[in-house]
N, C-alpha and C positions, 0 to 999 in steps of 0.2 A: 620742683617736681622730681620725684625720685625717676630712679632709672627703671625699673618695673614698668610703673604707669608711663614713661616716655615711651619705652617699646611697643604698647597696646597702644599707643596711639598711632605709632609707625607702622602698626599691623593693620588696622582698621582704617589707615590712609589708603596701604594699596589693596585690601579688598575692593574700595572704592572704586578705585581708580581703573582696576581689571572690569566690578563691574559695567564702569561706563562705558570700556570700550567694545563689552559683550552687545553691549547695548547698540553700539554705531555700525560695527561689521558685523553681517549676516553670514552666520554660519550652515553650509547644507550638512544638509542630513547623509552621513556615511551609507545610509540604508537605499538612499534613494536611485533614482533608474541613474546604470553605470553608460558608460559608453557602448553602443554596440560592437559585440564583436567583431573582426573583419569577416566578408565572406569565403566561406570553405575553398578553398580549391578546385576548381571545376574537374568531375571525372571524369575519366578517359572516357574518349568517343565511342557510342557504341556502333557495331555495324547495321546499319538500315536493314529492316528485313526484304530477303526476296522478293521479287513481284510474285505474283501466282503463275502456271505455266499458260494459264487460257481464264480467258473470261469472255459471256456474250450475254446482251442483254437481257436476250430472254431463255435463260438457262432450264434446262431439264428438273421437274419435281423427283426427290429422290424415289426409286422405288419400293413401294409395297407388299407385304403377304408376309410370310410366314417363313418361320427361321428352324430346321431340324433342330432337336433339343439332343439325339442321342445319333452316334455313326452309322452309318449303312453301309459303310465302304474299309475293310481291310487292308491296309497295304505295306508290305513287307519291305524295307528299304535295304538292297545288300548294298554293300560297302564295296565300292570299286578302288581296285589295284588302282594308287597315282603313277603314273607315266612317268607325267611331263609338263611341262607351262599349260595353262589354260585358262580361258574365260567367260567372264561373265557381264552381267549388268547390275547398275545401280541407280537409285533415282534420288535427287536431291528434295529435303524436306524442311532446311534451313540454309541460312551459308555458310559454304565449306561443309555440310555436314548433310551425309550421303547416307541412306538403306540399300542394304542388299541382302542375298542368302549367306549362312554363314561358311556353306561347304562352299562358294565360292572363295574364302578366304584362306581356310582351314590349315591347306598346304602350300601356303605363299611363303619362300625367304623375303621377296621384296614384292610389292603390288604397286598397280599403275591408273589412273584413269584420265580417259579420255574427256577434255569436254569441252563442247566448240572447235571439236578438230585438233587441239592442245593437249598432249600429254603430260600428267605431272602423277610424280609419285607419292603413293597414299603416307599420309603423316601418319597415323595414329589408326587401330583395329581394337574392337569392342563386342567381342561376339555373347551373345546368350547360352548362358547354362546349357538348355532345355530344348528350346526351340532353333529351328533355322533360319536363324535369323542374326545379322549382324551391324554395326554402325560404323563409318567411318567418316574421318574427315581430311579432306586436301587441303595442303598446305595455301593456298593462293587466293582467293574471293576471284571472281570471274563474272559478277550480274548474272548466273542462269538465273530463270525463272523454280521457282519450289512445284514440287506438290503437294497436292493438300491430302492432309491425313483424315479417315473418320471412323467415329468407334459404332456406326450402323453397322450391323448386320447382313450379308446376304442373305436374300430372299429365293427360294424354291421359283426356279425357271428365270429368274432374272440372267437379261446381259450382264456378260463383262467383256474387256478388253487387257489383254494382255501387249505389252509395249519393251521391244529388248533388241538383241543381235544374239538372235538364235546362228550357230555356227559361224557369228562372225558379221553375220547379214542382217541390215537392220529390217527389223521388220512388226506385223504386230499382227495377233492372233483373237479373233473374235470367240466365244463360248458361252456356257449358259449354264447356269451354276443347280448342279443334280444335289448336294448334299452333304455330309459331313463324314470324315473318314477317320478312324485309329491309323497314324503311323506308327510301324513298327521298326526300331533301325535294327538293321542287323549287328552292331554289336552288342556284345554280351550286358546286361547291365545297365542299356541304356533306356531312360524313362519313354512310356510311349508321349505322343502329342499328339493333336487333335488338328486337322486342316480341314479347309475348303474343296472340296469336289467337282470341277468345272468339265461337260463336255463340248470337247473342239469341236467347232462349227467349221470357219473357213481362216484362212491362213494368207495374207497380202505383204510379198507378193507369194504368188503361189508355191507349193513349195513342198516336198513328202522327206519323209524320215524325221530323225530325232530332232526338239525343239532347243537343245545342249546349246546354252550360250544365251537363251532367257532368264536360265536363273539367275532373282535376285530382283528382276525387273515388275514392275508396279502391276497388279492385275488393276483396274476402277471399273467404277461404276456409271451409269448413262449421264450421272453429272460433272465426270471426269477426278471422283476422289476417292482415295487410294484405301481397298478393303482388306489386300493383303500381298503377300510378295512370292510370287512364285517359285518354286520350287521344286517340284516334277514335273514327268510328263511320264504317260505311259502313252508308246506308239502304238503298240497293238490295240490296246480298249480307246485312243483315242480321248485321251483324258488329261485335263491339265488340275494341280493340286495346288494349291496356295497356305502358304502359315497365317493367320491373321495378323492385324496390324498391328493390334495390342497387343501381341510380343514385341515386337518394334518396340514401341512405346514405352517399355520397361526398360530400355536403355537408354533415350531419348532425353535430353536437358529439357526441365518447364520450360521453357520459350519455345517448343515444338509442340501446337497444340490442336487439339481436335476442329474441323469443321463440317458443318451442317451437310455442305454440299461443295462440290467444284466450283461451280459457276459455269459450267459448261453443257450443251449436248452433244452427248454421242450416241452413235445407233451403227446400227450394221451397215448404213450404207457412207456414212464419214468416216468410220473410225479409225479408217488407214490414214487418213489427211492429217487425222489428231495424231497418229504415232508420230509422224515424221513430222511436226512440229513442235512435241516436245523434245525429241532427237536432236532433232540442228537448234533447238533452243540451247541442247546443255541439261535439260532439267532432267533427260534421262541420259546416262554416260555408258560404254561401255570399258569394261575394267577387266585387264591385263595381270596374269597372276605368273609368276616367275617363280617356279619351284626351288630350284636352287642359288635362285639370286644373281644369277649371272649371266642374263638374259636382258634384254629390254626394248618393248615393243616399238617396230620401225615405227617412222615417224608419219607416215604416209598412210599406216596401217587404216 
């Protein structure tokens, strides 16, 4: 047998031989389902949201009528000389993360707020273009209860309730909302804005002159959710002014979001019981502004 045909036989031995043992072990298919991956990493914990500041079973239906479409009410805002330290209110709408006026903020070196009796100083300030309106957040989680935000409308003659420490004092102020006003700020330049019109009804506890030390604090409505954030007051007309909400809103993270209603009723003859409960809940704070930084409110305050 030549050496050629020996070799072809040597070849066609182990084709054989491979194919038998293709034959005896099962080979998988590379294609087929791999191992599963492991699972991801679990992501950092989020913080629980707030409870609400009130809820009651049988909660208040929002109210009805009719929403002015154009202002009735002028009002010229001058620009007061800053002094010195001063304050304001704020109301929480997430945790850590607080609404208030923005002229509360404006001329703070360092700011503070109070909540549950606890001072702590504001981490972070977020004020609006446009509006008077500003966002902040405290460094610490503390369970207050939120308020609830809504993008309703006041209505012509509807209640409100204003909730704050006017001069310091907690307190809260009943009114009843006449209509829609052009603000004008008095400086040069600056765009007008549009607010809410409320006339003061009665004031718990009783109480005459300026309401300075509300602003920022929640005006709501008889279901206890928040239509806009105070802002003026005119003593002589006896009139309280509010920004609406949705300015807020335009600085507010999506997980701050609109609802229906409070869950609550209020009327003229509770709605001091509801101040002072979201008060000593925390859900509304009062906040301490420190002009030059070198201040910082007693602890007792």
């Amino acid at each position: 047998m030549s050496d050629t045909l020996k070799r072809l036989v040597l070849w066609l031995a182990i084709v054989g031989a491979l194919y038998g043992i293709a034959k005896l072990v099962e080979v998988k298919d590379l294609d087929g389902p791999r191992r599963p991956l492991p699972p991801a990493s679990p992501s950092q914990p989020q913080m629980p949201p707030a409870p609400p500041a009130w809820s009651n079973s049988v909660p208040s239906r929002p109210p009805v009528g009719r929403t002015p479409e154009q202002p009735t009410f002028d009002i010229l805002v001058q620009e007061a000389a800053v002094q010195g330290d001063s304050i304001g209110t704020g109301f929480q709408v997430a945790p850590q993360i607080w609404v208030t006026a923005k002229h509360v903020m404006e001329s703070c070196t360092r700011s503070y707020i109070r909540v549950q009796g606890k001072w702590q100083e504001i981490q972070s300030v977020r004020m609006h273009e446009i509006a008077d309106v500003a966002v902040i957040t405290s460094p610490l989680p503390d369970g207050a209860p939120r308020v609830s935000l809504t993008d309703r409308l006041p209505v012509m003659d509807q209640d409100g309730f204003h909730y704050g420490f006017p001069q310091g004092i907690p307190s809260s102020v009943y009114s009843r909302f006449v209509g829609m006003a052009r603000i004008r700020p008095g400086r040069p330049g600056t765009p007008i804005v549009r607010g809410w019109v409320w006339a003061e009804q009665e004031r718990t506890p009783p109480s005459t002159g300026t309401l300075g030390g509300i602003s920022g604090g929640p005006q709501v409505d008889r279901t206890g959710a928040v239509q806009g954030i105070t802002v003026l007051h005119s003593e002589r007309a006896g009139r309280v002014t509010t920004t609406p909400v949705q300015r807020a809103k335009e600085l507010l993270p999506p997980q701050v979001t609109y609802a229906a209603a409070g869950g609550t009723t209020i009327d003229p003859e509770n709605y001091a019981r509801h101040g002072s409960r979201v008060r000593e809940s925390g859900a509304v704070a009062l906040i301490f502004c420190s002009l030059k930084g070198k201040t910082r409110p007693r602890s007792g305050a």
